[in-house]
Legacy VTK file of the C-alpha trace (Angstrom):
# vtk DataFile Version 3.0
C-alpha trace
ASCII
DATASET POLYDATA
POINTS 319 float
-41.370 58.672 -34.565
-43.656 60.235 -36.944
-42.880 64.106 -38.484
-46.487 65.285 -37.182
-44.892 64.599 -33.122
-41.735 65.703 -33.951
-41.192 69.544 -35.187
-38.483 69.574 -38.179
-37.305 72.878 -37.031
-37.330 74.967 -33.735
-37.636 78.876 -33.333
-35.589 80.577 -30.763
-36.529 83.531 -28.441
-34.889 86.504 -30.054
-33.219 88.994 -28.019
-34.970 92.112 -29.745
-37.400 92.805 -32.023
-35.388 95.408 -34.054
-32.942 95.468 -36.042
-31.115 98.281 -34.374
-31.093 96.195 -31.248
-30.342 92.879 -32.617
-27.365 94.519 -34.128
-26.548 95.419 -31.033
-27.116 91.818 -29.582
-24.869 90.764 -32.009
-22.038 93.250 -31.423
-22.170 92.645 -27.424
-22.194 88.798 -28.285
-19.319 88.719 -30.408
-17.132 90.655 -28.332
-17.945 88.221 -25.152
-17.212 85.510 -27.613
-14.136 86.916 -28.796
-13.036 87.375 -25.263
-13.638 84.007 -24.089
-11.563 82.682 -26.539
-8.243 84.918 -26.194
-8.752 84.407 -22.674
-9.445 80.767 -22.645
-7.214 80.202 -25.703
-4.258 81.962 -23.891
-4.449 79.913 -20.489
-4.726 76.094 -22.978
-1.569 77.508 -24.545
0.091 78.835 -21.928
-0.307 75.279 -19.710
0.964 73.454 -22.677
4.200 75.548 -23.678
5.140 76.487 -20.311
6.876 73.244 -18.511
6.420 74.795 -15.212
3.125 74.646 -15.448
2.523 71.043 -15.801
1.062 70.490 -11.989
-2.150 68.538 -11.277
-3.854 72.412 -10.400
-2.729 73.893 -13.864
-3.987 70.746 -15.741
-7.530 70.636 -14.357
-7.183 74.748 -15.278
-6.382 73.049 -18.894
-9.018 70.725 -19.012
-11.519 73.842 -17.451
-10.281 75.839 -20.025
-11.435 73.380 -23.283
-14.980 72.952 -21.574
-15.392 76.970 -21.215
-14.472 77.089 -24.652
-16.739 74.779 -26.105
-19.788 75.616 -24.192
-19.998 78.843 -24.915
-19.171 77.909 -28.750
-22.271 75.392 -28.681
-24.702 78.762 -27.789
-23.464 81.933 -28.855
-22.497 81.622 -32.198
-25.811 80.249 -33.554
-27.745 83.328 -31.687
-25.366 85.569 -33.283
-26.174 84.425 -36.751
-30.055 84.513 -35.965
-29.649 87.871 -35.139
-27.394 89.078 -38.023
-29.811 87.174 -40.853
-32.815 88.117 -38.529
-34.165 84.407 -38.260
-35.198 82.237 -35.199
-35.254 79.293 -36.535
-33.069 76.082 -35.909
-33.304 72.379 -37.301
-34.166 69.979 -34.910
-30.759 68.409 -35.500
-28.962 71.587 -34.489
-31.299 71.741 -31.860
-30.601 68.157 -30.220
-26.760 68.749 -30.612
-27.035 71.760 -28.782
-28.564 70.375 -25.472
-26.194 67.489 -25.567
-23.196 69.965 -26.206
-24.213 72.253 -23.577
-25.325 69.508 -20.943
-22.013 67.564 -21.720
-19.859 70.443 -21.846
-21.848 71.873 -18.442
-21.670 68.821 -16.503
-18.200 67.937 -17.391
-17.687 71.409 -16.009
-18.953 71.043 -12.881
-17.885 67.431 -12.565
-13.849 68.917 -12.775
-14.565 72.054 -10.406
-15.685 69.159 -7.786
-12.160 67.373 -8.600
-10.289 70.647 -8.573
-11.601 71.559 -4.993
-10.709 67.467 -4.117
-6.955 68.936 -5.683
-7.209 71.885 -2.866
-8.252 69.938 -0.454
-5.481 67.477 -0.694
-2.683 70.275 -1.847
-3.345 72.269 1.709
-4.663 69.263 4.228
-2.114 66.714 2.740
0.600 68.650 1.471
2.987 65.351 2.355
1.191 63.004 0.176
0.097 65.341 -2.676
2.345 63.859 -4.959
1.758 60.676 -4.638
-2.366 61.084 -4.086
-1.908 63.409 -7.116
0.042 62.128 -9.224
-0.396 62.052 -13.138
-2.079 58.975 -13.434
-4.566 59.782 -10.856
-5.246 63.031 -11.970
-5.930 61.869 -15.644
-7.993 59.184 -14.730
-9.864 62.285 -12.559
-9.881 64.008 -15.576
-11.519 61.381 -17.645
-13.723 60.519 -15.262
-15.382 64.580 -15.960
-15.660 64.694 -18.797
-17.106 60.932 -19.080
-19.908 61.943 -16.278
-20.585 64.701 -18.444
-20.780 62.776 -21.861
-22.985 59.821 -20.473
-25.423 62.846 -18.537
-25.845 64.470 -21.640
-26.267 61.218 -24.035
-29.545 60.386 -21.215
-30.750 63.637 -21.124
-30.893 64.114 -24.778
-31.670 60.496 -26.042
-34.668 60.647 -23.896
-35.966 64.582 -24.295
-36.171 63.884 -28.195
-37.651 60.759 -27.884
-40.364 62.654 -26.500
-43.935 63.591 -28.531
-44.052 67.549 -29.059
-47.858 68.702 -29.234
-47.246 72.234 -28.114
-46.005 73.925 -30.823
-41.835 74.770 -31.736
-40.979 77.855 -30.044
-38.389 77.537 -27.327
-38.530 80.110 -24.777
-34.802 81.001 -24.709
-32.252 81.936 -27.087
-31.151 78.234 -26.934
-32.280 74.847 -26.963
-32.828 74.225 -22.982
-33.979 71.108 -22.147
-36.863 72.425 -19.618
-38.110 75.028 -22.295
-38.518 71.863 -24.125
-40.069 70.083 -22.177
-42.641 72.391 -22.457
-43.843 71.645 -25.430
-44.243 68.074 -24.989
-47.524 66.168 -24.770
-49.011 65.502 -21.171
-47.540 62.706 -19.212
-45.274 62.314 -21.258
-42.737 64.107 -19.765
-42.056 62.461 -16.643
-39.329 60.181 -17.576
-37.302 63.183 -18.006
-38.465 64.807 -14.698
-37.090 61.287 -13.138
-33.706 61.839 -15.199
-33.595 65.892 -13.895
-33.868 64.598 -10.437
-31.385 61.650 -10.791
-28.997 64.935 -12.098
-30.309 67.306 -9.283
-29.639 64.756 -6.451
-25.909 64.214 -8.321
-25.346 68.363 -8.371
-26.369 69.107 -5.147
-24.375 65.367 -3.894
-21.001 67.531 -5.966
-21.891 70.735 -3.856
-21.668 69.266 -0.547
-18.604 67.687 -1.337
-17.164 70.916 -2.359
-18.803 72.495 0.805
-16.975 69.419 2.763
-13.693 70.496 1.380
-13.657 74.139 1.963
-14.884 73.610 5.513
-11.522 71.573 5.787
-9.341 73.643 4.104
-10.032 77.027 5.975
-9.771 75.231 9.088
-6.274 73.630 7.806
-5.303 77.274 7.035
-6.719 79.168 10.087
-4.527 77.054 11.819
-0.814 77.895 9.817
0.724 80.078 12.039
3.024 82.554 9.362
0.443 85.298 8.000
2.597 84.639 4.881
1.475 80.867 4.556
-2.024 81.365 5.049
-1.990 84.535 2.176
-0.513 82.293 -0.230
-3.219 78.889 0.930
-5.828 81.245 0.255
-4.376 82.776 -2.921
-4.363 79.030 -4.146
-8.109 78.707 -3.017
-9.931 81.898 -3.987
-10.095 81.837 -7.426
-11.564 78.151 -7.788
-14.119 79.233 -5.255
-15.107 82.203 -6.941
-15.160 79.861 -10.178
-17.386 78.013 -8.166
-19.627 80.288 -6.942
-20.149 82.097 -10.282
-21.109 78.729 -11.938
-23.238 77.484 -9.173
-24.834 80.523 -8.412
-25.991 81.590 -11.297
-27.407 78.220 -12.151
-29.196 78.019 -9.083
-31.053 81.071 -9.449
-31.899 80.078 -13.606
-33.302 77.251 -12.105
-34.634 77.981 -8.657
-36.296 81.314 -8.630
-39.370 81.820 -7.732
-42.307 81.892 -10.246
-43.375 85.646 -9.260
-39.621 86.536 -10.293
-40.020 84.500 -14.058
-40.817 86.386 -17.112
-39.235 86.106 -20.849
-36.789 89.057 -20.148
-35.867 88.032 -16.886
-34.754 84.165 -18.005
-32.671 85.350 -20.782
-30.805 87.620 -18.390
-29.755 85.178 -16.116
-29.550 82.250 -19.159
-26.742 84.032 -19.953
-25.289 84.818 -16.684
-24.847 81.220 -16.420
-24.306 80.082 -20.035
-22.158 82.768 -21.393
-20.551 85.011 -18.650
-18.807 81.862 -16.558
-16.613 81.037 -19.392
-16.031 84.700 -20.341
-15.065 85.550 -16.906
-12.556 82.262 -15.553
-9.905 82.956 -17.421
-9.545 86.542 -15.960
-10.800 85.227 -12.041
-7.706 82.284 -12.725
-4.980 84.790 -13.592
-5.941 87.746 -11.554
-4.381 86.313 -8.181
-1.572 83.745 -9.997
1.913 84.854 -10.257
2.985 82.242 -12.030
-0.203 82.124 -14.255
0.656 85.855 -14.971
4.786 85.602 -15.253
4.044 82.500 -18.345
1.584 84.784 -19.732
3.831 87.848 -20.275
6.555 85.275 -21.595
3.646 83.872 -24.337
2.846 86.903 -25.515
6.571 88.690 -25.484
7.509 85.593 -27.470
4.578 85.968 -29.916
5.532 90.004 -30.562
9.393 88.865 -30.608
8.994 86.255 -33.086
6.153 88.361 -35.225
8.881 91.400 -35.650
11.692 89.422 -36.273
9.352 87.481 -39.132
8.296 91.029 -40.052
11.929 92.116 -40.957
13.089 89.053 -42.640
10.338 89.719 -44.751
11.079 93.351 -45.376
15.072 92.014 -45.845
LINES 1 320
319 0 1 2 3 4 5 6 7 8 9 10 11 12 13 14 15 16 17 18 19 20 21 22 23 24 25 26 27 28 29 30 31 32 33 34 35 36 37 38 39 40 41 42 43 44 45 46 47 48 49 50 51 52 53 54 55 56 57 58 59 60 61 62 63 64 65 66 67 68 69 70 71 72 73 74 75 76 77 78 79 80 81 82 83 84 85 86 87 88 89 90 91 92 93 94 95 96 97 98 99 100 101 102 103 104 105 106 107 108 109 110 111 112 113 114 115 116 117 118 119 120 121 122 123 124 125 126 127 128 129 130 131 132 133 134 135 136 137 138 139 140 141 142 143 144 145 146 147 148 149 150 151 152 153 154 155 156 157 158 159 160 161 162 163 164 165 166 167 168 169 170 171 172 173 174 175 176 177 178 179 180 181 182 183 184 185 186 187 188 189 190 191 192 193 194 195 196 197 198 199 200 201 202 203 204 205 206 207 208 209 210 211 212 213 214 215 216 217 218 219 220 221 222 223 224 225 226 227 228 229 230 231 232 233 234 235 236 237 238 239 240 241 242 243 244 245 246 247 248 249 250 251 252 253 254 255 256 257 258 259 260 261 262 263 264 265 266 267 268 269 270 271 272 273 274 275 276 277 278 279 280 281 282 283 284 285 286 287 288 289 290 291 292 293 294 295 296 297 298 299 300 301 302 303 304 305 306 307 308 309 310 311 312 313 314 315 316 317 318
């Protein structure tokens, strides 16, 4: 493809136009950052250390845990730097990983919340043959089978978006490289290919959502029908916080995509850009371990162990 189709670099939407506020971009960036990765960093090595944790439910968590982790490091860390150096701009390199990164790391995301509430289902409407429908093999092969589903989605998706003649200029409304904000800029006609890959994708999200929808409708009617108060407090305890995952990442992706056109304006799409891009991954951790004894009881073991073994380092050193 020849340079004059093809920008060499990009330019981002900026969050401010000061530097007083980009500053302040930056500082409320970072600090989400660094809070998705103690949070997510804490539940990958908590899973891994603790034994008792090695259950189909806990590795999914594992698995959710890497993708939260490296979608929200494909995103925020380049718009931090533009707005600490006060720049926009971004190579068309940088550009194309980021919309594979974030539509690999995105679908394999919501691939594994469709096999985690497949886990539920089966955990509370066939406890008797859980561990043999669930057993490690299966649930790597489950695994794979994400993250896979996300890889060859986003491999499509980007292959074919930057194959695509640009004619209307390099700025990308949104503070990263989104595939429809791209899309934007191409030449006419030229475009539709993609459209016919977005709605290939569409009809496989909202085929994922009614299989999720299938499963809860199952599982509350399994648990209505436990007759100990006690049993059906600790079914839903196992069930909440994957649908609240669920309805956090759907829900907020919905509306980025679906809103109405009176409702769309520059200020209005980075808001909810980054209730979907950056706040999911921020928040799981904390919806995961709110409600999860045993999430909670390894957790306070990790981190006793990690003061323990830092003081008794300390005064060997001081000896």
């Amino acid at each position: 493809m020849s340079n004059s189709s093809f920008p060499n670099e990009f330019l981002l939407l900026p969050f401010a136009d000061t530097w007083e506020l980009q500053l302040l971009h930056f500082s409320l960036f970072l600090g989400i950052y660094l809070a998705a990765l103690l949070g997510n960093g804490l539940i990958i090595s908590v899973v891994a250390c603790d034994h008792r944790l090695h259950t189909p439910m806990y590795f999914f968590l594992f698995n959710l845990s890497f993708l939260d982790l490296g979608s929200i490091s494909s995103t925020v860390p380049k718009s931090m730097a533009n707005s600490l150096w006060d720049t926009r701009a971004i190579s068309d390199s940088a550009c194309a990983a980021q919309v594979f990164l974030v539509v690999f790391l995105l679908g394999g995301e919501y691939s594994l919340l469709t096999v985690m509430a497949y886990d539920r289902y089966v955990a509370i409407c066939k406890p008797l043959h859980y561990g043999t429908i669930m057993c490690s093999r299966a649930c790597v092969k489950m695994a794979a089978a994400a993250w896979a589903s996300g890889f060859l989605n986003a491999l499509l998706h980007t292959a074919n978006t930057f194959s695509l003649p640009l004619c209307q200029g390099n700025t990308v409304d949104q503070f990263f490289c989104e595939i429809p904000q791209i899309l934007k800029l191409s030449c006419s006609d030229s475009y539709l290919r993609e459209i016919g890959l977005l709605v290939v994708s569409l009809c496989l999200f909202f085929g994922c959502f009614v299989f999720i929808v299938l499963s809860y409708v199952q599982i509350f009617t399994a648990v209505l029908r436990i007759p100990s108060e006690q049993g059906r407090h600790k079914a839903f305890s196992m069930c909440l916080p994957h649908l609240a995952v669920v309805s956090l990442f759907v829900g907020t992706g919905l509306f980025s995509y679906v809103k109405p056109p009176s409702l769309s304006s520059r200020a209005l799409n980075l808001v909810v850009t980054v209730l979907y891009a950056v706040v999911p991954p921020t928040l799981n951790p904390l919806i995961y371990s709110m409600r999860n004894k045993e999430l909670k009881d390894a957790l306070r073991k990790v981190i006793s162990w990690t003061f323990f073994s830092s003081d008794n380092i300390a005064i060997s050193l001081h000896r």
